[in-house]
Backbone as CSV, one residue per row, in Angstrom:
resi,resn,N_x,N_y,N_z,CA_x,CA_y,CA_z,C_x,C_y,C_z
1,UNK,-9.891,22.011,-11.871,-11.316,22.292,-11.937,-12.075,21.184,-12.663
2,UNK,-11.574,20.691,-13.903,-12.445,19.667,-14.797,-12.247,18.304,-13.919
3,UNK,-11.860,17.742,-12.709,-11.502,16.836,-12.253,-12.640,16.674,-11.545
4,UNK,-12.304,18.463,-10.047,-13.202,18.378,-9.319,-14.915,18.353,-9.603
5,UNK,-14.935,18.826,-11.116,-16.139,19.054,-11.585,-16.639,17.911,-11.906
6,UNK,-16.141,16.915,-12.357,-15.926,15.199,-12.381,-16.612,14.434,-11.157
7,UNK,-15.743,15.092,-10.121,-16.173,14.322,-9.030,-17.439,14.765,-8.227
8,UNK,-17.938,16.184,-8.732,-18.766,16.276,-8.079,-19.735,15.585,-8.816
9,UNK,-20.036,15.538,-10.244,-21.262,15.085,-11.220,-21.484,13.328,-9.867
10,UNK,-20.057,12.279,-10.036,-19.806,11.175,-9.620,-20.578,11.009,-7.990
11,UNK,-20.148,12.247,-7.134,-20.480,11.871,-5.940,-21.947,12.620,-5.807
12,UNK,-22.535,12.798,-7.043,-23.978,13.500,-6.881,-24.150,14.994,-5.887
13,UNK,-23.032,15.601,-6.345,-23.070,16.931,-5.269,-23.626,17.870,-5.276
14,UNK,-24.690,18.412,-4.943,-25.520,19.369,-5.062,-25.483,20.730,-5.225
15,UNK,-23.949,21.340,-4.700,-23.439,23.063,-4.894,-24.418,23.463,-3.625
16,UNK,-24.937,23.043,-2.717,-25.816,23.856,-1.616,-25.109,23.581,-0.553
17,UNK,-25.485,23.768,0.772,-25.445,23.466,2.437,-25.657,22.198,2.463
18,UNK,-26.223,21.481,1.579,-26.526,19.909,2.099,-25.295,19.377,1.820
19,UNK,-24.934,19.692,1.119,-23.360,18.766,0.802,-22.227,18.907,1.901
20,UNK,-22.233,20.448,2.484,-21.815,20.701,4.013,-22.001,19.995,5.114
21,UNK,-23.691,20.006,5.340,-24.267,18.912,6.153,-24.419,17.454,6.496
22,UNK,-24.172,17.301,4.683,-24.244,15.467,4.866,-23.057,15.411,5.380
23,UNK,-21.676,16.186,4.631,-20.507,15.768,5.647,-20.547,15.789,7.126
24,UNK,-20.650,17.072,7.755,-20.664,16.839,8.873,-21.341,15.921,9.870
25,UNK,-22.399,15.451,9.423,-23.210,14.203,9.615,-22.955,13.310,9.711
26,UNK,-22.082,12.751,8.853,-21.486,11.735,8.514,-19.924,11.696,9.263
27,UNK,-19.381,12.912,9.623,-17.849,12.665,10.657,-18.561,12.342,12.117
28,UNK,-19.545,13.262,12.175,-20.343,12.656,13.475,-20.294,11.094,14.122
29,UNK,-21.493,10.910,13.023,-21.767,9.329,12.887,-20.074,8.504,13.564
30,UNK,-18.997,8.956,12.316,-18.059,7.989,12.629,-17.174,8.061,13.826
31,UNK,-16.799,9.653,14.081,-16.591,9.742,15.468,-17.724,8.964,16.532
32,UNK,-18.578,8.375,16.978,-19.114,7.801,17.768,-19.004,6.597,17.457
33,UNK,-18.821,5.887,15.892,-18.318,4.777,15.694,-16.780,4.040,16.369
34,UNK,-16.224,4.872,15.982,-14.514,4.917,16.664,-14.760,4.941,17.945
35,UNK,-14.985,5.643,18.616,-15.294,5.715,20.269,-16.216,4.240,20.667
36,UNK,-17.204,3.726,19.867,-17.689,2.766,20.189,-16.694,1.240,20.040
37,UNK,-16.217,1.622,19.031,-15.014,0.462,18.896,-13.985,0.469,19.779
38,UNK,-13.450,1.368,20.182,-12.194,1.787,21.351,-12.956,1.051,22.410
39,UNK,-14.209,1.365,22.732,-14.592,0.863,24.150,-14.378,-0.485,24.149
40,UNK,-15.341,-1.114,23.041,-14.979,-2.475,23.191,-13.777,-3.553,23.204
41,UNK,-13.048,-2.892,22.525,-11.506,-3.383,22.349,-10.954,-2.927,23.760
42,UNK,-11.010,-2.454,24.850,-10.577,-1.730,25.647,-11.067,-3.078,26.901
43,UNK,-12.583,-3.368,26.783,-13.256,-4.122,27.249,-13.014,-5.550,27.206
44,UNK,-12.374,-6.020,25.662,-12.158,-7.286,25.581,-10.487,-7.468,25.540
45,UNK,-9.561,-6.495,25.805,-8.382,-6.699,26.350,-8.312,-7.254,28.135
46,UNK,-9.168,-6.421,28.566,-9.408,-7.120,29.781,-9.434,-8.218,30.097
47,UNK,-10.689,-9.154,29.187,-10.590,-10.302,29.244,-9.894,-11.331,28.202
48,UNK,-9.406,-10.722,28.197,-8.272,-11.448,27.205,-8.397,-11.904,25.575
49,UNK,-9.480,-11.152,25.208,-10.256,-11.562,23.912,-9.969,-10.574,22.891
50,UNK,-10.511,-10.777,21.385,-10.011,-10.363,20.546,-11.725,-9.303,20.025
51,UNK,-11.247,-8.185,19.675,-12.768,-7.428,18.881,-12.293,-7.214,17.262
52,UNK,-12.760,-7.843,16.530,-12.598,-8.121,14.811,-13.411,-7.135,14.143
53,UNK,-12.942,-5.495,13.930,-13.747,-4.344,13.476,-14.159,-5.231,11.872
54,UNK,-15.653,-4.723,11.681,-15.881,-5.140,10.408,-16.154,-3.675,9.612
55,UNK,-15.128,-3.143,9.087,-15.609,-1.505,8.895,-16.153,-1.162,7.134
56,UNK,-16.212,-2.546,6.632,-16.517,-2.653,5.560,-18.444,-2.529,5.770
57,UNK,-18.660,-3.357,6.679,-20.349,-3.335,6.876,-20.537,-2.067,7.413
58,UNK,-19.488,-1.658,8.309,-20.240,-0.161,8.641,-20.192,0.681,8.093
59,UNK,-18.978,0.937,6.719,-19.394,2.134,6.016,-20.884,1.825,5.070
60,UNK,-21.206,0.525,4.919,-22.523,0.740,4.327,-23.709,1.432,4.702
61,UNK,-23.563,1.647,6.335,-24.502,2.318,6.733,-24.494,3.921,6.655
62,UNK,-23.811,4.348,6.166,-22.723,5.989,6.296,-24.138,6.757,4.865
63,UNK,-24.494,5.811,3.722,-24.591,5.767,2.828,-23.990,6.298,1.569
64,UNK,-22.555,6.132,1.774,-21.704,6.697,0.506,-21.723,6.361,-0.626
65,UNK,-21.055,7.258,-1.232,-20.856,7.280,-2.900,-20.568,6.003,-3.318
66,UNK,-21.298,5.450,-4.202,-20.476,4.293,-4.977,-18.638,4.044,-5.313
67,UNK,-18.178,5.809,-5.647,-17.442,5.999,-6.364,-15.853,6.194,-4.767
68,UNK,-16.617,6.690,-3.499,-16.033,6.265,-2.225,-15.196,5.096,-2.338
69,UNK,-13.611,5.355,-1.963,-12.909,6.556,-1.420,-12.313,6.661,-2.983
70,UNK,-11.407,7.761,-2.728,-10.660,8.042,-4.304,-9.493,8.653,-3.800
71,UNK,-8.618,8.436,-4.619,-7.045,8.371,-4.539,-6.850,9.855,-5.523
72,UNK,-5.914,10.539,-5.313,-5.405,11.412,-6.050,-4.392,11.633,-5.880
73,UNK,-3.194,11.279,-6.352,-1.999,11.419,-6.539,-1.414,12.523,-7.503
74,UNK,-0.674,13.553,-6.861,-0.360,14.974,-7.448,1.436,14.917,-6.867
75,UNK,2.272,15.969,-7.815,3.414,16.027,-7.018,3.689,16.785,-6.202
76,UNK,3.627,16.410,-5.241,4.505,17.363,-4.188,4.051,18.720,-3.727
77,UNK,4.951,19.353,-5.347,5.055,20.973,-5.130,3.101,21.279,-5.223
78,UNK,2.722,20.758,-5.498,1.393,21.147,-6.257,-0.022,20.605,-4.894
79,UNK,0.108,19.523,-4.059,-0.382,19.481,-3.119,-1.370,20.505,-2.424
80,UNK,-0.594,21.612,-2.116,-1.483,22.901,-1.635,-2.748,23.787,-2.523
81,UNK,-2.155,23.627,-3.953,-3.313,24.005,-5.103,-4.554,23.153,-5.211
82,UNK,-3.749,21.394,-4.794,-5.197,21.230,-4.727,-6.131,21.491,-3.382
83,UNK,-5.223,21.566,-2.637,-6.050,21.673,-0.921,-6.591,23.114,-1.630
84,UNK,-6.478,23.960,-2.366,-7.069,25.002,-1.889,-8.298,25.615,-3.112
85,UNK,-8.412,24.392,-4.245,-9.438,24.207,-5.443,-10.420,23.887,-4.588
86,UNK,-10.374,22.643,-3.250,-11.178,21.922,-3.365,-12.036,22.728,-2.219
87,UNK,-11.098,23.225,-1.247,-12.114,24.646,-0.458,-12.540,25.409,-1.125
88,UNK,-12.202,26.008,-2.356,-12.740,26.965,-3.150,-14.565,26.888,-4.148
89,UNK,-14.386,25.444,-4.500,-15.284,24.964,-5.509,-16.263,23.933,-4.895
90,UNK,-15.798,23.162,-3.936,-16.489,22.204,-3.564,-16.762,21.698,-2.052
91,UNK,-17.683,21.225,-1.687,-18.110,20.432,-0.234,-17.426,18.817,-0.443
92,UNK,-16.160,18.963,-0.079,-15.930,17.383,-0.034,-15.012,17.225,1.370
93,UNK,-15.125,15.562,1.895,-13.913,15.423,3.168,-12.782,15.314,1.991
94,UNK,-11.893,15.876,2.809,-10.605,15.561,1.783,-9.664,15.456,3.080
95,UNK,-8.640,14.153,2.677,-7.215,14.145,3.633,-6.413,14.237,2.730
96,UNK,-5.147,14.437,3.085,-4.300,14.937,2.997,-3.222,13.595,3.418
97,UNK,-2.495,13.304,2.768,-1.363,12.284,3.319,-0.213,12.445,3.336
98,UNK,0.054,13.036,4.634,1.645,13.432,4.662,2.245,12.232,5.827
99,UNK,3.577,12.660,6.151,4.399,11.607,7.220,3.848,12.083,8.388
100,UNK,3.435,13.520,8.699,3.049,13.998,9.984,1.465,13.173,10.331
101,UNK,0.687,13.159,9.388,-0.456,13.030,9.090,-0.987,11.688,8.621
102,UNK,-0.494,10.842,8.158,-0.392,9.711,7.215,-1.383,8.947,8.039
103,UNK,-1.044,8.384,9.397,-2.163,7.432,9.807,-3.739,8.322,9.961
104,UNK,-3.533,9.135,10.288,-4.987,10.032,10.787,-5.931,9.842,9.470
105,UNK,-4.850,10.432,8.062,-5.374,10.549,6.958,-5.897,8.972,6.348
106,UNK,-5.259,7.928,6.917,-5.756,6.670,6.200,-6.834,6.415,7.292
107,UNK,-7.061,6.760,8.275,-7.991,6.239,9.359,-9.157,7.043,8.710
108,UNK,-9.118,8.183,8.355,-10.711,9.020,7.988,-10.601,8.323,6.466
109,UNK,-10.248,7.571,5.659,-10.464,7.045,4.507,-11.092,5.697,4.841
110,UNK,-10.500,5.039,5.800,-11.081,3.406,5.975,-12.268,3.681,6.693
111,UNK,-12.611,4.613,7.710,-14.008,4.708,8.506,-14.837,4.857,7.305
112,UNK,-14.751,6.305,6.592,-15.845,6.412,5.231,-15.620,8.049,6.313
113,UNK,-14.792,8.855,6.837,-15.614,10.277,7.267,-14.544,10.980,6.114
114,UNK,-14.100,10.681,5.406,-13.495,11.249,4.488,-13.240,10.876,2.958
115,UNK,-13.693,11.160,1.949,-14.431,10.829,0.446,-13.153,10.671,-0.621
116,UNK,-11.955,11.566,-0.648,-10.558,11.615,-1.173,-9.468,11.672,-0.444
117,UNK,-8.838,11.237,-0.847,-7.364,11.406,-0.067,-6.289,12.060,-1.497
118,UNK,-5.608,12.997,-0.874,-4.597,13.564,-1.811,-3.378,13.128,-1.393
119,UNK,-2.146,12.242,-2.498,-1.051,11.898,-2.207,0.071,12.666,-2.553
120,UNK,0.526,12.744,-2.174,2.199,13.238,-2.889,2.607,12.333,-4.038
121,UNK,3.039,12.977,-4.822,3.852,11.210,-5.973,5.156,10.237,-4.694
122,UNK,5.475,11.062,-4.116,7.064,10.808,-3.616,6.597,9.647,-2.905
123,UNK,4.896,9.427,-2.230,5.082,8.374,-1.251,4.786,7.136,-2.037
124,UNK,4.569,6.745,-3.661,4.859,5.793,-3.760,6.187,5.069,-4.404
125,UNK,7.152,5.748,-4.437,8.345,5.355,-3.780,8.592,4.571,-2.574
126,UNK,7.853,5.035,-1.909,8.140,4.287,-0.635,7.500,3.120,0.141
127,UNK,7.544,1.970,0.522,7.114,0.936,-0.098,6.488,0.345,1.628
128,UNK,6.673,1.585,2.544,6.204,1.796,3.599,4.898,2.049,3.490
129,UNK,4.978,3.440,3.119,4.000,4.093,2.495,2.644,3.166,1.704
130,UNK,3.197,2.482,0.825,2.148,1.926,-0.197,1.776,0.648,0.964
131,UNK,2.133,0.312,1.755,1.456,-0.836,2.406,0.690,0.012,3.168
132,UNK,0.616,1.550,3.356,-0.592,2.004,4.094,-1.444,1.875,3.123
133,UNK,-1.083,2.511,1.708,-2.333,2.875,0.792,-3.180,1.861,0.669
134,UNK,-2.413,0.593,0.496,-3.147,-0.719,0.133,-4.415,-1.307,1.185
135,UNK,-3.956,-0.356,2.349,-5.050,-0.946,3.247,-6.444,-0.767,3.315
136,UNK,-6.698,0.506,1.992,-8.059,1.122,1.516,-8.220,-0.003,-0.165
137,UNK,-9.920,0.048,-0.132,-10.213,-0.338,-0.858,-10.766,0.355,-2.230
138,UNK,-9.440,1.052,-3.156,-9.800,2.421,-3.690,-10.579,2.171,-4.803
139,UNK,-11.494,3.043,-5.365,-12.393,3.115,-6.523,-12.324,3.858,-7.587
140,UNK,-11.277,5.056,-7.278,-10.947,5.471,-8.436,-9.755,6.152,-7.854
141,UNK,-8.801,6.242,-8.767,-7.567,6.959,-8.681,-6.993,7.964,-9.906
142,UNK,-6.950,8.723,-9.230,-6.692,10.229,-10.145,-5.245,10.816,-10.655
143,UNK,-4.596,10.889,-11.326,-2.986,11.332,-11.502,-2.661,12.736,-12.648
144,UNK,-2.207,13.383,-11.580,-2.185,14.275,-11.590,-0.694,14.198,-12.531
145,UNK,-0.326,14.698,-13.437,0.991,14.429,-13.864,1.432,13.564,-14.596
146,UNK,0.767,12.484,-14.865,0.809,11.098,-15.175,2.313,10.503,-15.784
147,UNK,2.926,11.187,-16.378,3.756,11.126,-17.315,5.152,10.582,-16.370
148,UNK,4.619,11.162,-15.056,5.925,11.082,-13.760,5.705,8.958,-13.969
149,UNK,5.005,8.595,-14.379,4.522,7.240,-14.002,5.385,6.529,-15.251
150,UNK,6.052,7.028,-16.541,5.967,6.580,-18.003,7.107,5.428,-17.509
151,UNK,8.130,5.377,-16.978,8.956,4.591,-16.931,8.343,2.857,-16.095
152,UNK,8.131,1.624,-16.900,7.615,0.727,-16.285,8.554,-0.183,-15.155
153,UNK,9.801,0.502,-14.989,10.449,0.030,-14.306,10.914,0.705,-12.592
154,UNK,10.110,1.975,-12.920,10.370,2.656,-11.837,9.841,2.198,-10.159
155,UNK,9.619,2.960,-8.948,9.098,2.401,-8.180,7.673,2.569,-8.195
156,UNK,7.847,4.114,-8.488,6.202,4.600,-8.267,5.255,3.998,-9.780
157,UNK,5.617,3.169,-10.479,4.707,2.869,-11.996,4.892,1.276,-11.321
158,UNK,5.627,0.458,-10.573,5.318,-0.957,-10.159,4.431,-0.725,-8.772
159,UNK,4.529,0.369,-8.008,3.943,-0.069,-7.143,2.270,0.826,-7.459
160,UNK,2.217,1.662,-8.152,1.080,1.625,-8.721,0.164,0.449,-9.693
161,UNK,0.611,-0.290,-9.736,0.467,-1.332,-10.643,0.095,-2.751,-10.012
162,UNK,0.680,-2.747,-8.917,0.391,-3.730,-7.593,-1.216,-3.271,-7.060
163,UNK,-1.188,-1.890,-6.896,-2.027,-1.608,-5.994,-3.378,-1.679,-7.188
164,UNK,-3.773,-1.328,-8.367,-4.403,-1.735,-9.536,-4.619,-3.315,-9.784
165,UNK,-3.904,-3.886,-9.574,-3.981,-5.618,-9.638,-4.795,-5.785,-8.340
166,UNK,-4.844,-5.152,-7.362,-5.176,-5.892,-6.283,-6.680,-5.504,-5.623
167,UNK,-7.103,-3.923,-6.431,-7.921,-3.781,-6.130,-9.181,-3.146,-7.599
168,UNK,-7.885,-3.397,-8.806,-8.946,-3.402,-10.057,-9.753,-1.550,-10.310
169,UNK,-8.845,-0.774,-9.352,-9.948,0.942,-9.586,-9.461,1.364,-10.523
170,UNK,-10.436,1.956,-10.813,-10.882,3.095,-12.013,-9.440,3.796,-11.825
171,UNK,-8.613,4.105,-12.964,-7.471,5.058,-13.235,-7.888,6.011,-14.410
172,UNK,-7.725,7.006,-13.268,-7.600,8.701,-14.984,-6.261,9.127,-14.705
173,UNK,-5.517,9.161,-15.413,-4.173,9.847,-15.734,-4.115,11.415,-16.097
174,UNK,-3.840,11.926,-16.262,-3.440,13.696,-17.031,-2.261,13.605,-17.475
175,UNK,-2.084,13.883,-18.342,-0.916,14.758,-18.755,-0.766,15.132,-20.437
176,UNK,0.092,16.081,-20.423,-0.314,16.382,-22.123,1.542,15.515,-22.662
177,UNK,2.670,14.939,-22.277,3.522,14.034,-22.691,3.408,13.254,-22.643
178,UNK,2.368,12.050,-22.583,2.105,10.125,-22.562,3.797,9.599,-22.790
179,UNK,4.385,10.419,-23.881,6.003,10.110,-23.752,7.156,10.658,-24.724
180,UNK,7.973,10.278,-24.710,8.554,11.715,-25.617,9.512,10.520,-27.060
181,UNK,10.345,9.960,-26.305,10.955,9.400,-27.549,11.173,8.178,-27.680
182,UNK,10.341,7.626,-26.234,10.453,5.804,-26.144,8.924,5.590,-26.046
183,UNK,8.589,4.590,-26.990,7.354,4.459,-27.655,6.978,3.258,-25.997
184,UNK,7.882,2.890,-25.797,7.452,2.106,-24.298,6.819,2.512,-22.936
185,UNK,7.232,3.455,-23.168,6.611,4.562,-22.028,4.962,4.963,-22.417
186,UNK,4.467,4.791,-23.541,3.287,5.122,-23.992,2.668,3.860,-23.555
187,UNK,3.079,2.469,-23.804,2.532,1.650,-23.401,2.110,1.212,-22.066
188,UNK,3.322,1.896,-21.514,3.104,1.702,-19.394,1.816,2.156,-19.400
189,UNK,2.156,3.672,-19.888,1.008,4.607,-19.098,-0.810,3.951,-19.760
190,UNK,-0.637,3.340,-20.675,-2.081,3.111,-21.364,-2.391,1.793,-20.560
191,UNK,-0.718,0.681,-20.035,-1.539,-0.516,-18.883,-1.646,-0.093,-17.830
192,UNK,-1.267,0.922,-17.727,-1.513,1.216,-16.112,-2.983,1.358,-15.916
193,UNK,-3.741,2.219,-17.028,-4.549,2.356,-16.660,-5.821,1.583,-17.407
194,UNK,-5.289,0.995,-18.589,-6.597,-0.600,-19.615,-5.314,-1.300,-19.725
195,UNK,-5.443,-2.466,-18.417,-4.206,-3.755,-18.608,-4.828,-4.348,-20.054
196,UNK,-3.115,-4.345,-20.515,-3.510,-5.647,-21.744,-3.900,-4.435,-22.870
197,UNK,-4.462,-3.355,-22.766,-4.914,-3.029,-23.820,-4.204,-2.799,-25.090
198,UNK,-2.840,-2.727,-24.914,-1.899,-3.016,-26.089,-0.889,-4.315,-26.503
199,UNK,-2.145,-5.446,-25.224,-1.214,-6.591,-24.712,-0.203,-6.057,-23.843
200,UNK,0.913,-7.037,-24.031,2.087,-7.433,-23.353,2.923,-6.771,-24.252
201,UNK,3.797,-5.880,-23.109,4.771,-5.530,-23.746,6.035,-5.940,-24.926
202,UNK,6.888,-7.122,-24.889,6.557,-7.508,-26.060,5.576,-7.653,-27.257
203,UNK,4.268,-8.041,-27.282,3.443,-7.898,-28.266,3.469,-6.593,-28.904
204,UNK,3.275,-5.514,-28.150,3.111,-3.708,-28.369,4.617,-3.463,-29.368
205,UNK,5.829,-4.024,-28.775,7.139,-3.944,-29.397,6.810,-4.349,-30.544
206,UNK,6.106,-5.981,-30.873,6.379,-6.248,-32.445,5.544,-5.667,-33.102
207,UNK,3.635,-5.575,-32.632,3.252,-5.241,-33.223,2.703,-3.145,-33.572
208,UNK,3.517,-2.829,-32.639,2.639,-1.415,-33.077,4.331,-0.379,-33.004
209,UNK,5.338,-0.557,-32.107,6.627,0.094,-31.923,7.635,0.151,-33.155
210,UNK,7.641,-1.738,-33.797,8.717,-1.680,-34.861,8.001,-1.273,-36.066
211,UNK,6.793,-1.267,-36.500,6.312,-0.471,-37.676,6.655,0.910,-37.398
212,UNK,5.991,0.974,-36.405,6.416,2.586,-36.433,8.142,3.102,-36.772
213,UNK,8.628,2.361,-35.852,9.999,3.001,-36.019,10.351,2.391,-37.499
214,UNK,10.211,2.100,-37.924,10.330,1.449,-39.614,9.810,2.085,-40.852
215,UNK,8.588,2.842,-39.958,7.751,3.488,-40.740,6.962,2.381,-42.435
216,UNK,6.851,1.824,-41.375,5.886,0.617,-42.253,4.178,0.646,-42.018
């Protein structure tokens, strides 16, 4: 609830029918966009030519959120709670990114007819997977769990970390363990989301880990 309540303040959401409407308005719009692009690509296969979608200029016309698209990464089991907060409380497009679903769900994120995408943790493990995610240009990313991330050596805390280097979004983490008995794991989770802010891991070791464990 305090997330979605977050995102609505962010995406300026009103609690009425207009927030219903602008969506549907707006899948409109892009369904005739897509169909307009198919034609032409359809048209210039014929003649042997290339059509170069620029879908960055066209979501400007959509007029979305600054804060458009947003990442939310939850585990797994928990997926359906949020599919069913966000019907409950709020007017938002939301996809869903599963293996059945995965391209559909990144296609309504890159047009602009869909505002969040909800991940599983499991798909960034998979390094398939994260070359879809990377193909959006995300603005904020949400983690649900965060703590699943503490290890800096894992897959899903490097390849979250790639995808942050490359596109610089906003990270909120959750969780009430940052870490339990390796003071290193506190440090992942704080670069994951302010690089540098405890420096470089070495630095964090001499200067803030061995006092502590010294109790100096």
């Amino acid at each position: 609830m305090q997330v979605i309540s977050l995102l609505c303040a962010l995406f300026r959401k009103t609690g009425t029918r207009k927030d219903f409407l602008d969506i549907r308005g707006r899948k409109s719009l892009v369904r005739q966009q897509i169909v307009k692009v198919q034609k032409l690509k359809d048209q210039a296969l014929g003649m042997g030519e290339v059509v170069n979608e620029n879908i960055e200029k066209w979501k400007t016309s959509l007029g979305l959120s600054a804060w458009n698209p947003v990442m939310i990464i939850v585990p797994p089991t928990i997926v359906d709670t949020w599919k069913n907060a966000f019907e409950t409380f709020s007017h938002f497009s939301v996809s869903f990114y599963s293996s059945k679903s995965k391209a559909n769900a990144i296609e309504s994120i890159l047009y602009g007819s869909a505002d969040i995408l909800v991940v599983p943790k499991s798909a960034f493990q998979n390094e398939t997977h994260v070359l879809e995610l990377k193909k959006v240009k995300w603005k904020l990313i949400v983690i649900d769990e965060f703590h699943n991330f503490k290890n800096f050596k894992a897959k899903i805390s490097i390849h979250l970390r790639e995808l942050k280097q490359l596109y610089r979004p906003l990270i909120l983490g959750m969780t009430g363990t940052p870490m339990q008995n390796n003071h290193t794991e506190l440090w992942n989770l704080v670069d994951l989301v302010e690089t540098n802010y405890f420096g470089t891991k070495e630095e964090f070791k001499n200067s803030i880990e061995k006092p502590i464990t010294l109790g100096r």
